[in-house]
ZAGU-948164 format. One record per residue (C-alpha): residue number from 1; x, y, z. Coordinates in Angstrom, 2 decimals, decimal comma, always signed. Layout:
+-----+---------+---------+---------+
|   n |    east |   north |      up |
+-----+---------+---------+---------+
| NUM |       X |       Y |       Z |
...
+-----+---------+---------+---------+
END
This chain:
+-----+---------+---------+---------+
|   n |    east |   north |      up |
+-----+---------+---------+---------+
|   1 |   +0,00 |   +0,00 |   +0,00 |
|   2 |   +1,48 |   +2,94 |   -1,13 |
|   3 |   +1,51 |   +6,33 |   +0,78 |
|   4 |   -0,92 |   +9,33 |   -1,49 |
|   5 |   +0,89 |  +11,97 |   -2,99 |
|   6 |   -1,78 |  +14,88 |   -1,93 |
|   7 |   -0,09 |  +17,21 |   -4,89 |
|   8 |   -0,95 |  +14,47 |   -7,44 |
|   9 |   -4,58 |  +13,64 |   -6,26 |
|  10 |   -5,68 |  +17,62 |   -6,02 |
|  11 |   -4,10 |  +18,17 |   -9,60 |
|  12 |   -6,13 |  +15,65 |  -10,46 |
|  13 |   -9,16 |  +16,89 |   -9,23 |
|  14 |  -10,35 |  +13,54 |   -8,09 |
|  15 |  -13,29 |  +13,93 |   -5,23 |
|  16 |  -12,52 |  +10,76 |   -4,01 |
|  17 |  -10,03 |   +7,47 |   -3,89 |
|  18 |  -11,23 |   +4,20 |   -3,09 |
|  19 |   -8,75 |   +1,46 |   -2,23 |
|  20 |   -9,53 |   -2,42 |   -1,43 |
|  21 |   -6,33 |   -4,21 |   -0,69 |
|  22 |   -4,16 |   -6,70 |   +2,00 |
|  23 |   -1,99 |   -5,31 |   +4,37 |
|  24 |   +0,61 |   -7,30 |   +6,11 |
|  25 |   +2,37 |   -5,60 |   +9,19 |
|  26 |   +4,94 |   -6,98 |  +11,07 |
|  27 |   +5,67 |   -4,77 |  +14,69 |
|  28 |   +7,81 |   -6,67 |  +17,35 |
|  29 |   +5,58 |   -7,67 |  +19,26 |
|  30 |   +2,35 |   -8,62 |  +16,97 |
|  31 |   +1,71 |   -9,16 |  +13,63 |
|  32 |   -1,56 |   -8,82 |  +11,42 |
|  33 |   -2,90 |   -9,60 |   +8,07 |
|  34 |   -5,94 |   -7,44 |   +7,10 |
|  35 |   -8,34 |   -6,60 |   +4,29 |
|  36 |   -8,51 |   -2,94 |   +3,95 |
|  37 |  -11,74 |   -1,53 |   +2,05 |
|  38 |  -10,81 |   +2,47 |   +2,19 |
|  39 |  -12,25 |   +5,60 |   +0,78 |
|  40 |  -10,93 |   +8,82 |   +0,85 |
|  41 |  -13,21 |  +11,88 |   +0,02 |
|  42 |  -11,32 |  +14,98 |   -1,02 |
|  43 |  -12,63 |  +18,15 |   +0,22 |
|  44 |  -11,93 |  +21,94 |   -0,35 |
|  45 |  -10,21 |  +22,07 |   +3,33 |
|  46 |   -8,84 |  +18,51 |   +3,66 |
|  47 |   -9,42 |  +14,95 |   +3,82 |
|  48 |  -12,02 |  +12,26 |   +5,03 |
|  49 |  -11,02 |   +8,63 |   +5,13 |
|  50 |  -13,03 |   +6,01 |   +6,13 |
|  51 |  -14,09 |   +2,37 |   +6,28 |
|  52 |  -12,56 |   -1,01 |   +7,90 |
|  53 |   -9,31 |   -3,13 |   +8,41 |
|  54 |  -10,20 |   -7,13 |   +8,98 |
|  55 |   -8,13 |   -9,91 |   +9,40 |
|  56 |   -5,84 |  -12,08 |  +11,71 |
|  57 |   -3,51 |  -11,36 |  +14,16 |
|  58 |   -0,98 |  -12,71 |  +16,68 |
|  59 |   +0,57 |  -11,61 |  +19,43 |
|  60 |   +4,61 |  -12,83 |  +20,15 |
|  61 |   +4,08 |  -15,12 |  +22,84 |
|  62 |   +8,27 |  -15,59 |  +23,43 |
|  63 |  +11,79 |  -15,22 |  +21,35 |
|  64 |  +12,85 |  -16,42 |  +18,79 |
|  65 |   +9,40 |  -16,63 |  +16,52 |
|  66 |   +6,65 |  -17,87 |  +18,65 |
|  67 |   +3,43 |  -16,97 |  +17,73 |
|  68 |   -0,15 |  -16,87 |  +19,68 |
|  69 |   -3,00 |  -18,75 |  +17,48 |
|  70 |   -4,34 |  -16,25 |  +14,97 |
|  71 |   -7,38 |  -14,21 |  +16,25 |
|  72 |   -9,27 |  -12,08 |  +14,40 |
|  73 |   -9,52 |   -8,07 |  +14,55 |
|  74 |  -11,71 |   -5,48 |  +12,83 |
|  75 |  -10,98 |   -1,89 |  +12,66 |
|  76 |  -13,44 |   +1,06 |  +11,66 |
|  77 |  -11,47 |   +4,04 |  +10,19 |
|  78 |  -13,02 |   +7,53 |  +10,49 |
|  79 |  -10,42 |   +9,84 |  +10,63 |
|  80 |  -10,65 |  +13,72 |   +9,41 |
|  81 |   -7,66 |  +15,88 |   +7,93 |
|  82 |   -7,59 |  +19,75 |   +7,18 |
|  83 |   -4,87 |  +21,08 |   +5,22 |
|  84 |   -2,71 |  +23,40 |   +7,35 |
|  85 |   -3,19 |  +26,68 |   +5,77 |
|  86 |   -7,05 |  +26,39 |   +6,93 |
|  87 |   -5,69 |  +26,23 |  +10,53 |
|  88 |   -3,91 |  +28,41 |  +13,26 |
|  89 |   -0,57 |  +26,81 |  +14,40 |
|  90 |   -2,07 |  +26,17 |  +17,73 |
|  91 |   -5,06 |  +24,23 |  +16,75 |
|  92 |   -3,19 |  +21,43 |  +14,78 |
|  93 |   -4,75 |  +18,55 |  +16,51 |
|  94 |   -8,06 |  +19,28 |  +18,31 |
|  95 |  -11,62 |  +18,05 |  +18,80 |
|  96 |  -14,48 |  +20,67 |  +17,54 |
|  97 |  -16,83 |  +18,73 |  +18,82 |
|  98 |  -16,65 |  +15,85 |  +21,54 |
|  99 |  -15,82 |  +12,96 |  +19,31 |
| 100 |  -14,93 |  +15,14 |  +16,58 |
| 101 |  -11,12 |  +15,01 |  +16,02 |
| 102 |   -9,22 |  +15,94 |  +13,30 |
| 103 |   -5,79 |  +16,50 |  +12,47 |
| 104 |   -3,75 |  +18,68 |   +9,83 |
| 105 |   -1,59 |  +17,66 |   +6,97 |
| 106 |   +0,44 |  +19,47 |   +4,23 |
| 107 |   -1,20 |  +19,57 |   +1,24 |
| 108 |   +2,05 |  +19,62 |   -0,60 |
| 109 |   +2,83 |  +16,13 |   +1,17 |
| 110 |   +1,96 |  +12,63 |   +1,68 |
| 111 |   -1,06 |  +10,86 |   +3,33 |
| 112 |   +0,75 |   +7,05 |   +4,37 |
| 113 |   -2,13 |   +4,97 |   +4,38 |
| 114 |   +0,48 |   +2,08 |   +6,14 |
| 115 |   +0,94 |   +4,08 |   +8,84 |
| 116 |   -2,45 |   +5,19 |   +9,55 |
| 117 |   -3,47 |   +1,83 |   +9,51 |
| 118 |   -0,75 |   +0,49 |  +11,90 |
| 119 |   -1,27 |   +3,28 |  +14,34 |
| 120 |   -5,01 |   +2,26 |  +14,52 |
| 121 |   -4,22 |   -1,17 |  +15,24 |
| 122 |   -1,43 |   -0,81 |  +17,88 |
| 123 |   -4,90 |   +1,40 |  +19,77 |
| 124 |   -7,08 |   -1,61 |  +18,92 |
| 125 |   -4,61 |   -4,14 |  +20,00 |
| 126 |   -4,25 |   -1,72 |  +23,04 |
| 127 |   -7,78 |   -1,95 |  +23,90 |
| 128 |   -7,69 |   -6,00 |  +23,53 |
| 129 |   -4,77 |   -6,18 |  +25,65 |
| 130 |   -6,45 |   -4,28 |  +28,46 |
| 131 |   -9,76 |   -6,23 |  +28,31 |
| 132 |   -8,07 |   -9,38 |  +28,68 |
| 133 |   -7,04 |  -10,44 |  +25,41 |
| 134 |   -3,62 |  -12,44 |  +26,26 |
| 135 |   -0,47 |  -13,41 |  +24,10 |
| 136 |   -2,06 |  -16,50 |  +24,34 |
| 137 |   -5,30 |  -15,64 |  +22,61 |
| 138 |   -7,39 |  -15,83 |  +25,99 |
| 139 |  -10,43 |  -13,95 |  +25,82 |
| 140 |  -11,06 |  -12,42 |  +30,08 |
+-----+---------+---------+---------+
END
């Protein structure tokens, strides 16, 4: 999965992207193969991406190359960008409304899908881990 060049997809005047493709990432401690079905609406002040992440993971249960059983995981992505010219330095990452985050990004830059998508699953896998979710696949 490639990261967007924003120049290229607001020369092209393109309202929005859709992507449907598998994502493996490998972190050091877990690892995850998911089916991402993503679409990104372009808007005069930034960027909406949405949908889902689906798949398997496992957690490293112990060195060298151990891994839990494969359990699966499902993501929702909802995330809001607004190019940085339409915002004061100050405000760069802030909720507008409760629940309503957003964050800036260069419109001269890149939107890394990869990394969007990792970052949301090292909060899911977060959230597992804390309700009892175990390197062993345990549910509490």
């Amino acid at each position: 999965m490639e990261p967007i060049s924003l120049p290229k997809l607001l020369k092209s005047q393109q309202t929005r992207l859709d992507v449907d493709a598998w994502l493996d990432l490998l972190e050091s401690d877990w690892k995850a193969r998911l089916h991402c079905v993503l679409s990104l609406r372009v808007k005069s002040t930034g960027l909406h991406l949405q949908g889902t992440a689906a798949g398997n993971c496992q957690w490293l249960v112990e060195e060298p190359d151990t891994w839990s059983e494969p359990f699966s995981v499902s993501v929702g992505i909802d995330e809001a960008y607004v190019f940085e010219h339409y915002v004061s330095f100050h405000q760069r990452e802030q909720e507008l409304l409760p629940e309503d985050f957003f964050e800036t990004i260069d419109p001269e830059g890149v939107l890394d899908l990869k990394d969007v998508l990792r970052q949301l699953m090292i909060l899911e896998l977060s959230n597992l881990s804390a309700n009892g979710i175990s390197a062993e696949g345990g549910n509490p």
